[in-house]
C-alpha positions as CSV (number, residue, x, y, z in Angstrom):
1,X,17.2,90.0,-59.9
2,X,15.2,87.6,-62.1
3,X,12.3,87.0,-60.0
4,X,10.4,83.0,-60.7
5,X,7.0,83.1,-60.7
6,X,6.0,80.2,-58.4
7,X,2.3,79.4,-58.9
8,X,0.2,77.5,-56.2
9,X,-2.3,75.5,-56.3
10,X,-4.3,73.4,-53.6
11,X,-2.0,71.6,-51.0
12,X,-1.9,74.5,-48.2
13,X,1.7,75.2,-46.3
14,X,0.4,74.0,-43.5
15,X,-0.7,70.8,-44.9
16,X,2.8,70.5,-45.7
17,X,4.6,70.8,-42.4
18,X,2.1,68.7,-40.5
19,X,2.7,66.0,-43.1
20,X,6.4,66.3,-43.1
21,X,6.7,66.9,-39.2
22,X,6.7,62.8,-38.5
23,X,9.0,62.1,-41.0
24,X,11.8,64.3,-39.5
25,X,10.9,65.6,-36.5
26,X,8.5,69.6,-36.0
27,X,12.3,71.1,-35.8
28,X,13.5,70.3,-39.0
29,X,10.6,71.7,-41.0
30,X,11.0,75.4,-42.0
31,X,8.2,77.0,-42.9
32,X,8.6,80.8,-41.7
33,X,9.6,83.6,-44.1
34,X,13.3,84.3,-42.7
35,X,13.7,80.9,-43.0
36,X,12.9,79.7,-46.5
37,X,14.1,83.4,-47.8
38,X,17.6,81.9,-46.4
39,X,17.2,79.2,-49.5
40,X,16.1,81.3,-51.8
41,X,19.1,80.9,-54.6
42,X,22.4,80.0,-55.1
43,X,26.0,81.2,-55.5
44,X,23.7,82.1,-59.0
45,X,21.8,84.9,-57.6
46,X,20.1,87.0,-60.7
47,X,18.0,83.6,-60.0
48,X,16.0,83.5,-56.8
49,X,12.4,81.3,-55.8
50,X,11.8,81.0,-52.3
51,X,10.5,76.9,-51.3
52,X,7.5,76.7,-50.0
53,X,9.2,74.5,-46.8
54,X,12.6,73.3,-46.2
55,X,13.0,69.8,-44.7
56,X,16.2,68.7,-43.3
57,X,16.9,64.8,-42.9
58,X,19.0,62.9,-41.5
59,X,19.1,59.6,-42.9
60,X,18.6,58.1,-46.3
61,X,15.1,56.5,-45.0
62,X,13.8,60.1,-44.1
63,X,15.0,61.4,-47.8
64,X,13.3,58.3,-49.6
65,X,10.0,59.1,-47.4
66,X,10.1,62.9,-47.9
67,X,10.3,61.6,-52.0
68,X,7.9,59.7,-51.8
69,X,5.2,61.9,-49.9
70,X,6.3,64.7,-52.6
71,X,4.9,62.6,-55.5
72,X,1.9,60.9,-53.3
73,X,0.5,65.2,-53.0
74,X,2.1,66.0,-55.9
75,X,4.5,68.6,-54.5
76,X,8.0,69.5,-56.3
77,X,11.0,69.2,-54.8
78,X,14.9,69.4,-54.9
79,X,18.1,68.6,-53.1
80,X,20.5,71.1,-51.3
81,X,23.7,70.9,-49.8
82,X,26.1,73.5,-49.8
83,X,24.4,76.6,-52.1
84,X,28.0,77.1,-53.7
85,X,26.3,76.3,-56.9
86,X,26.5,78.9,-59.7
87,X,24.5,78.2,-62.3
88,X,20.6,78.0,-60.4
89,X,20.6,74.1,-59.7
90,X,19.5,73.9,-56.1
91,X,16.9,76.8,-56.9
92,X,13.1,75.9,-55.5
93,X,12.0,76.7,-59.1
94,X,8.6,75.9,-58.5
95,X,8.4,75.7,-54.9
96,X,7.2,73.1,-53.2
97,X,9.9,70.7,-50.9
98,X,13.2,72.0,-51.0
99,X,15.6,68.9,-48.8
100,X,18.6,70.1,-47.3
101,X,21.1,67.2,-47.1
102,X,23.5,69.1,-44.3
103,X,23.1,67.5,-41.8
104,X,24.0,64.5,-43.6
105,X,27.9,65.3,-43.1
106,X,29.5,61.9,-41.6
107,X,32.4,60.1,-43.1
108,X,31.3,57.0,-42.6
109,X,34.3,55.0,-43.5
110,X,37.9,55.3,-44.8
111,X,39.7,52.5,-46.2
112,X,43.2,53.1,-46.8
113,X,44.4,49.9,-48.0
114,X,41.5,50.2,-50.8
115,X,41.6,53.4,-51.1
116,X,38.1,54.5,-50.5
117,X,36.2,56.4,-48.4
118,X,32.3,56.4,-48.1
119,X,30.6,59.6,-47.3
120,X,27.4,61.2,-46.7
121,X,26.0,63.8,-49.3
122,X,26.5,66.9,-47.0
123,X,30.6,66.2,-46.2
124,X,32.6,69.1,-47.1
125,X,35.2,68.2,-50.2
126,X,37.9,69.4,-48.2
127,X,37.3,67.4,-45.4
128,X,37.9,64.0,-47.1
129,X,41.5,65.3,-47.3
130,X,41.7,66.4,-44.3
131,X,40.7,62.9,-42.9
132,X,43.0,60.8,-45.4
133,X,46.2,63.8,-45.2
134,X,47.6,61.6,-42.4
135,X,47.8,58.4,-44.5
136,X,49.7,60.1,-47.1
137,X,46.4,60.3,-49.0
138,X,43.6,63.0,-50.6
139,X,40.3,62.7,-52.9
140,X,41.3,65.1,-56.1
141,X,38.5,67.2,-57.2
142,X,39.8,70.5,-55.9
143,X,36.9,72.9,-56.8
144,X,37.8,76.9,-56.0
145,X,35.0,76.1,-53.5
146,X,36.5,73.0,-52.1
147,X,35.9,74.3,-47.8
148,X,32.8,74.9,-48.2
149,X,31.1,72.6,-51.3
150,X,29.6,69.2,-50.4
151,X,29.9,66.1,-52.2
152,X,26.7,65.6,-52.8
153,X,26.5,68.4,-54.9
154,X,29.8,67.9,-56.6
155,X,28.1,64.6,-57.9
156,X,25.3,66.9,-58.5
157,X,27.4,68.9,-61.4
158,X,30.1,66.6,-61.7
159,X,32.5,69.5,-60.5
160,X,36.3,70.2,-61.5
161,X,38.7,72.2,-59.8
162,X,42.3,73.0,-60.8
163,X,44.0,70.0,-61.1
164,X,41.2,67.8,-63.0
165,X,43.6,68.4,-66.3
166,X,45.6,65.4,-64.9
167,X,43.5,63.6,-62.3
168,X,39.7,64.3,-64.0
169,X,36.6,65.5,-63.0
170,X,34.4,64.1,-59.8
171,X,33.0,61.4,-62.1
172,X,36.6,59.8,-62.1
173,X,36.6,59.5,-58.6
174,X,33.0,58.1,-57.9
175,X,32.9,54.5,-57.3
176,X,29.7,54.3,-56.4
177,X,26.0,55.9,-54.4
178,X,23.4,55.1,-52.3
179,X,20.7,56.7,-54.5
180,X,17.4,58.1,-53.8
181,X,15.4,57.6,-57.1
182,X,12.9,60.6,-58.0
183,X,9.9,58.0,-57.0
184,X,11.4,57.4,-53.7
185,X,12.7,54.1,-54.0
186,X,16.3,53.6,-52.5
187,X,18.8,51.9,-55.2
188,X,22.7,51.4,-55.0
189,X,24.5,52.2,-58.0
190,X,27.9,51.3,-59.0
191,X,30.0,49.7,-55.7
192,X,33.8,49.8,-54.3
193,X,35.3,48.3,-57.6
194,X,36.6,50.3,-60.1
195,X,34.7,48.0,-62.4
196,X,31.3,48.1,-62.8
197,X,28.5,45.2,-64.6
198,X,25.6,46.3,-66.9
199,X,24.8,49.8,-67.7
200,X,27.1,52.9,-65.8
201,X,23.9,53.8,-63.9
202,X,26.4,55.8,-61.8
203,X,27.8,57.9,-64.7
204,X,24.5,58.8,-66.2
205,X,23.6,60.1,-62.9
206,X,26.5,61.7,-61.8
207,X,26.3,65.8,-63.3
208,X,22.6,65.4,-64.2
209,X,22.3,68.4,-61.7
210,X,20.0,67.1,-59.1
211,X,17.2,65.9,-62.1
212,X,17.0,61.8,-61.9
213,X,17.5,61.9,-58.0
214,X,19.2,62.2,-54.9
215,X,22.6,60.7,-53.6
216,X,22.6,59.4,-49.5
217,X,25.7,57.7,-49.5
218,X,28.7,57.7,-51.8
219,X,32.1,55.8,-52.5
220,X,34.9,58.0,-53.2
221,X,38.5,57.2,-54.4
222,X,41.4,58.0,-52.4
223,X,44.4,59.1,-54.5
224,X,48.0,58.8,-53.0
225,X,49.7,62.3,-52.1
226,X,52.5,62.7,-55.1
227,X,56.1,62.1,-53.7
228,X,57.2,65.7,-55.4
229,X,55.6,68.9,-56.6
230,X,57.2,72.0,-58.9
231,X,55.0,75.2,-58.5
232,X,55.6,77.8,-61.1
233,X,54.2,81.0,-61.4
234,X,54.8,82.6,-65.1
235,X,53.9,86.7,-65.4
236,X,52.9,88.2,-69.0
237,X,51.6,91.2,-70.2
238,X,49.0,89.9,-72.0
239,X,46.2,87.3,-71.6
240,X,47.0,86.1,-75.3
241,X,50.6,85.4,-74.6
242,X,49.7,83.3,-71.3
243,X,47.3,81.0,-73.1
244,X,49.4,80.5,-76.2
245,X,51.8,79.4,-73.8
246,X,49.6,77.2,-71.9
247,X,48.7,75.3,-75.4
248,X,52.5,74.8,-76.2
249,X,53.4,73.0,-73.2
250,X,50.4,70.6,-73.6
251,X,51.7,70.2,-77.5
252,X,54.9,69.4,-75.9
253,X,54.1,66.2,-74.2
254,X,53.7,67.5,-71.3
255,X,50.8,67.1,-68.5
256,X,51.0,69.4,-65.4
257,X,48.4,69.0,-62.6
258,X,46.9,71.8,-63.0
259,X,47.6,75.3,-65.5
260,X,45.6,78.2,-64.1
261,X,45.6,81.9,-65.8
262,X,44.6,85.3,-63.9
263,X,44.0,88.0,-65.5
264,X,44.9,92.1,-64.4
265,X,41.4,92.3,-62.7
266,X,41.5,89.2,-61.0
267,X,45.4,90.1,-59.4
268,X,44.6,93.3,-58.1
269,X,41.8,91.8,-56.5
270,X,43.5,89.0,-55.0
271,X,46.4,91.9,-54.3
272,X,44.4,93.9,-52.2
273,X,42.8,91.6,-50.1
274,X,46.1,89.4,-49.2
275,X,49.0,91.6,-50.6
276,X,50.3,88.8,-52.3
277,X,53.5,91.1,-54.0
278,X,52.4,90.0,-57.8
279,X,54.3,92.5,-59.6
280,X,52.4,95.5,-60.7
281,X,53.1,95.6,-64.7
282,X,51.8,91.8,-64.4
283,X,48.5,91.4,-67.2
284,X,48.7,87.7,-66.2
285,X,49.9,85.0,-64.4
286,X,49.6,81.6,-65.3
287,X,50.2,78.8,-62.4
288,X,51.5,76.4,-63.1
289,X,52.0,72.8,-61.2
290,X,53.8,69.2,-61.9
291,X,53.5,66.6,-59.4
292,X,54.7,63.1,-59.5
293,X,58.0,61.5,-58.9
294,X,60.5,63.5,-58.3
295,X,62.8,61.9,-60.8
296,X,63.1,64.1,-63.9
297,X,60.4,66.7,-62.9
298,X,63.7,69.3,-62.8
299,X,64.4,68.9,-66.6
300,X,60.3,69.3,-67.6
301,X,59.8,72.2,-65.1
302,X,63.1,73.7,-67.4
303,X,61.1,73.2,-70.4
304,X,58.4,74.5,-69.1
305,X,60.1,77.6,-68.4
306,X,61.4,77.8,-71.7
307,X,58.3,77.5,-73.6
308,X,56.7,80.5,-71.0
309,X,60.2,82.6,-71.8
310,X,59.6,81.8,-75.4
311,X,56.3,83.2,-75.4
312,X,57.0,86.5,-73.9
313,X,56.9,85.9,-70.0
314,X,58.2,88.8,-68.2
315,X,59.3,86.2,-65.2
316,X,59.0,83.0,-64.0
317,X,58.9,82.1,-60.6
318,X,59.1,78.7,-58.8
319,X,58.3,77.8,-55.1
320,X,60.8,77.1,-53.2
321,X,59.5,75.6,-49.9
322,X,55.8,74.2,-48.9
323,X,54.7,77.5,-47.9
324,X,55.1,79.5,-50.9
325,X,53.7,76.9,-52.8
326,X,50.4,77.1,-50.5
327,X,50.5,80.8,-50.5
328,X,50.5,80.7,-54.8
329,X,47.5,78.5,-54.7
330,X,46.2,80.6,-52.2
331,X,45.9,83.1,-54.6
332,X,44.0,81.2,-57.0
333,X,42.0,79.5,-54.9
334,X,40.6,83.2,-53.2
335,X,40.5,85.2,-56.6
336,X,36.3,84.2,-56.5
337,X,35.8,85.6,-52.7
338,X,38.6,88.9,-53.6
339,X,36.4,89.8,-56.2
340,X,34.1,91.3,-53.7
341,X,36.2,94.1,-53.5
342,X,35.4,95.2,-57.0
343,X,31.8,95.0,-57.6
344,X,28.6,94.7,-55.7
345,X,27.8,91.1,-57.5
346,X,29.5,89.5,-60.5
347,X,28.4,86.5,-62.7
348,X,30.4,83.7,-62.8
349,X,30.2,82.4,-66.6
350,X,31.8,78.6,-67.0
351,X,32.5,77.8,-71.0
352,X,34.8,75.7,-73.1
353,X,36.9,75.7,-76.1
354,X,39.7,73.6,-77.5
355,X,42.7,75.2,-75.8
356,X,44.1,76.6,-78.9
357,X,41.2,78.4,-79.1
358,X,41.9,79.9,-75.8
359,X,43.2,83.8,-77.3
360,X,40.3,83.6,-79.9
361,X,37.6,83.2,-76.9
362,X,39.6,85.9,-75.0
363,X,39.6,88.3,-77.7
364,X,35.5,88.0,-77.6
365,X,35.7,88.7,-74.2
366,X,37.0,91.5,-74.7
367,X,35.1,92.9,-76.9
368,X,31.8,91.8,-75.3
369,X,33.5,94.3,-71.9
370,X,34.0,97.1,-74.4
371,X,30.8,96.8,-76.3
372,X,28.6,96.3,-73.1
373,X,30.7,98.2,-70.7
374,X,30.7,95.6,-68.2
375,X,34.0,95.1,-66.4
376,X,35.0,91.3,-67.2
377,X,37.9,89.7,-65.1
378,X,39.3,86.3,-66.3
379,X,40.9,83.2,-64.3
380,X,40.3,79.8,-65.5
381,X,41.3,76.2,-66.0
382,X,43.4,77.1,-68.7
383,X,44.9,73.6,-69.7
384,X,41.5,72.3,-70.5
385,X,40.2,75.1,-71.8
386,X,37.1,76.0,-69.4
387,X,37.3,79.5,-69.4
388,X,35.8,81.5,-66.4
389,X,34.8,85.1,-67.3
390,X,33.8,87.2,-64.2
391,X,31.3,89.8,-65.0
392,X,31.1,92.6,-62.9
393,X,28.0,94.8,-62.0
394,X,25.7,95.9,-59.7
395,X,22.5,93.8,-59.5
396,X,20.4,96.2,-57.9
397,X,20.4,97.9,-61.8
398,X,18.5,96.3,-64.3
399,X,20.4,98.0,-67.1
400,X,23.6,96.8,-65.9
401,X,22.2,93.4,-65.1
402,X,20.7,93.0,-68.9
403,X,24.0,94.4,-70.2
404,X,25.6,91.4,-68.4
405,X,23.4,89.0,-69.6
406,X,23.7,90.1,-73.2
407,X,27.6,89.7,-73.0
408,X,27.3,86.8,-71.1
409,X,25.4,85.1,-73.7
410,X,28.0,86.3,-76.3
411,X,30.6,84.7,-74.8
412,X,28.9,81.5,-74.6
413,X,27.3,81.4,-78.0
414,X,31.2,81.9,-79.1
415,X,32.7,78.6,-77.0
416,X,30.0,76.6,-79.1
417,X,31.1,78.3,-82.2
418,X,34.7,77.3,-81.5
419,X,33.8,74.1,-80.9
420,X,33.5,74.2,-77.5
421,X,30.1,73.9,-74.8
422,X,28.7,76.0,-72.9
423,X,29.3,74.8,-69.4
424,X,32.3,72.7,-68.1
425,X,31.6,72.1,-64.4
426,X,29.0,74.7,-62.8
427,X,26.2,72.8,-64.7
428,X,22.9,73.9,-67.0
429,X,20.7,75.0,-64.2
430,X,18.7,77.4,-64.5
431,X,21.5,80.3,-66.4
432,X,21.8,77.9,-69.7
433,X,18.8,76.7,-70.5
434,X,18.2,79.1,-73.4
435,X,21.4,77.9,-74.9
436,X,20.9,73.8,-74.7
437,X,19.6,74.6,-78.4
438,X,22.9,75.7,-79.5
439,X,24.3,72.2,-79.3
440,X,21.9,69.6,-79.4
441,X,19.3,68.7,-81.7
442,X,15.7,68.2,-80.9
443,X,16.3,64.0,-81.3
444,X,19.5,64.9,-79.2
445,X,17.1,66.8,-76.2
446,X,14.0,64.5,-76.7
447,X,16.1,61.7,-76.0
448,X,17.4,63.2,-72.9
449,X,14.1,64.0,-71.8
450,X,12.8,60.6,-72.3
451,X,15.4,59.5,-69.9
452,X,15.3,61.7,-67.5
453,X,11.2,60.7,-67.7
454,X,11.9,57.3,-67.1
455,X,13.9,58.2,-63.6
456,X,10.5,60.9,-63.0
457,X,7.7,60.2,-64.5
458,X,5.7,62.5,-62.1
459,X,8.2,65.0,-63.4
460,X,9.1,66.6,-59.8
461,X,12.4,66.4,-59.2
462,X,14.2,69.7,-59.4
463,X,11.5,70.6,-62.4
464,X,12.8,73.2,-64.6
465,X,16.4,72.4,-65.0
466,X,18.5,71.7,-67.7
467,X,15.8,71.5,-70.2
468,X,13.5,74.9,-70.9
469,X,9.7,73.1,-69.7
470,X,11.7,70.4,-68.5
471,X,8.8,68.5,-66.3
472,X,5.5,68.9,-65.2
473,X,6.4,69.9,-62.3
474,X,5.2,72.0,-62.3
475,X,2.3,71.8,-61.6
476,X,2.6,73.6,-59.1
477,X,0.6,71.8,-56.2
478,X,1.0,74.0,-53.3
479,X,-1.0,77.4,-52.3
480,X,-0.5,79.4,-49.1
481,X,-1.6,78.9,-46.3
């Protein structure tokens, strides 16, 4: 565990809550130690600071009062919805005010002839399909996460999912946000059109991880249910041969929804905890999906199957009803929660590299396992290239954990070096910081930092993030008591 030092200074605890108490109501301040403890990290955990208090609004106007009170004392703060994060984000880095936007969780509106929906920051991603299903309609950013993360942090990191190789990331399905600025003031970016006037506000915004402010309310795109899907799932005894594959069908023209790989690790994981009968001399599987009209999707999912034959695939396998389609992405969408059964904690790592780079990243994967001995598992987005190695260890053992770290770092210092980056939807946070160096230069990172000034000049929004000394913030205004 990588403990943060939080330093104090002059603004008591107590002098917090009675403060905050009018704003929200006494019952949604936490103060007590089994309370903030509960906020203390992440899905990242090696990175753990405990808030000093944890205020949970209800309404924009409570968020953009809580703000502004936070720079008035001086008191850091940051945003939390869900926790699913993995790379630190919604970590109290330096204490102070940590909001927690969950019981912000209403749909406000759907609009089906528009195709929009506007939603509150704490609404589950999974439940905006589940609200548009019946209209023949669902919101595409599918992260593995999708039951549990909220929207508001999936603008947060601009999160992917599976099938963002054909439909994009959460930025392509942002319209736009009720935004709480880091000063407190309350601004509306972007709108319902698809079109927006004057500088994308809403883009910059969107993935800056929680750093230039807060989202209250945001516009989503609805995207019509395809009329057909072909779910394929190709076996191969070896990583390399799966990805090669995976690169030839893009070369051919061709754009599944989504093209996920899973390595040995990863199936007997996913084997033992829902007996999914993958076959047992399997080294990986790549899933594979097309959606769209159903007209000619038989003649791509045969060349599909060709190029996986052609490339060594001991079988390929294609769904043949609804429910074994489900059950395959069932599979995928579990392998993160299965992995439980193999180590005490793992480290979710979240690079990039051109897809034809995909065996040559693998390879280093490899050898980083071998030359660490960590056990590394592998199951990724695969047709863009964001790779997702799963290091394995026990985080009660420091050795193991800076054994991890060292590989982990390996890995990632290899995507840049292939001309990739070092993050492709679980965000900077905290994990990356060290790394930011590796592809931008200090004109590229000053200018960032002038922009993210500009949105906080006080410098206490989520402090710490993205860039190493990335605000004041630390200042650190608040002491026990």
């Amino acid at each position: 565990m990588h403990e943060v030092d939080v330093a104090r200074a002059d603004l008591s605890i107590a002098q917090l809550v009675a403060d905050l108490a009018p704003i929200v109501g006494a019952d949604s301040v936490l103060a007590d130690d089994a309370s903030v403890m509960t906020y203390e990290c992440d899905g990242a955990t090696l990175y753990k600071a405990t808030p000093h208090v944890v205020v949970l609004p209800d309404t924009a106007a409570q968020v953009s009062e809580i703000v502004k009170y936070a720079n008035r004392v001086g008191a850091p703060f940051v945003a939390r919805g869900a926790g699913t994060g993995l790379s630190g984000g919604a970590t109290a880095l330096a204490g102070g005010i940590l909001i927690g936007l969950n019981r912000m969780n209403r749909i406000l509106s759907v609009d089906i002839e528009n195709e929009r929906a506007v939603v509150e920051p704490g609404v589950v991603n999974l439940w905006i399909t589940g609200r548009a299903t019946p209209d023949g309609y669902h919101y595409a950013p599918d992260p593995a996460s999708q039951k549990a993360c909220t929207i508001g942090g999936n603008v947060a990191e601009n999160s992917g999912g599976p099938h963002t190789l054909k439909y994009g990331v959460t930025t392509n399905h942002i319209c736009g946000m009720e935004w709480v600025m880091p000063t407190g003031e309350i601004v509306e970016l972007g709108g319902a059109s698809d079109d927006g006037v004057g500088y994308d506000i809403r883009g910059l915004v969107i993935g800056s991880e929680g750093t230039l402010g807060i989202a209250t309310k945001i516009v989503v795109k609805l995207t019509p249910n395809p009329p057909a899907y072909k779910t394929m799932l190709a076996v191969f005894a070896s990583l390399e041969d799966a990805s090669t594959a995976v690169s030839e069908i893009i070369g051919a023209g061709m754009i599944p929804s989504s093209l996920e790989v899973m390595d040995r690790l990863i199936i007997d994981a996913v084997e033992a905890a829902f007996s999914f009968g993958f076959p047992e001399d399997a080294q990986a599987v790549l899933l594979i999906e097309l959606d769209g009209v159903d007209a000619g999707m038989e003649e791509q999912a045969a060349d599909i199957v060709d190029i996986c034959n052609a490339n060594s695939a001991q079988d390929v396998q294609v769904a043949a009803s609804e429910e074994e389609r489900t059950l395959l992405w069932k599979s995928r969408k579990q392998a993160f929660g299965a992995l439980g059964r193999l180590a005490k904690s793992y480290l979710t790592q979240d690079g990039v590299v051109p897809r034809t780079r995909l065996p040559e990243v693998l390879r280093t994967v490899a050898e980083a396992s071998a030359r660490h001995d960590v056990r590394i598992a592998n199951v990724f987005h695969a047709g863009d290239g964001n790779i997702h190695p799963i290091l394995l260890f026990d985080e009660s053992d420091p050795a193991q954990t800076e054994r991890v770290l060292q590989a982990s770092g390996e890995i990632l210092t290899k995507c840049v070096e292939l001309g990739g980056t070092i993050t492709g939807e679980h965000g900077v946070g905290i994990e990356k910081l060290a790394f930011m160096d590796l592809l931008f230069s200090p004109a590229d990172l000053r200018i960032m930092r002038d922009v993210r000034s500009l949105f906080d000049p006080n410098g206490l929004c989520n402090p710490g993030k993205i860039f190493p000394g990335g605000g004041p913030a630390a200042q650190e205004a608040v002491a026990d008591g």
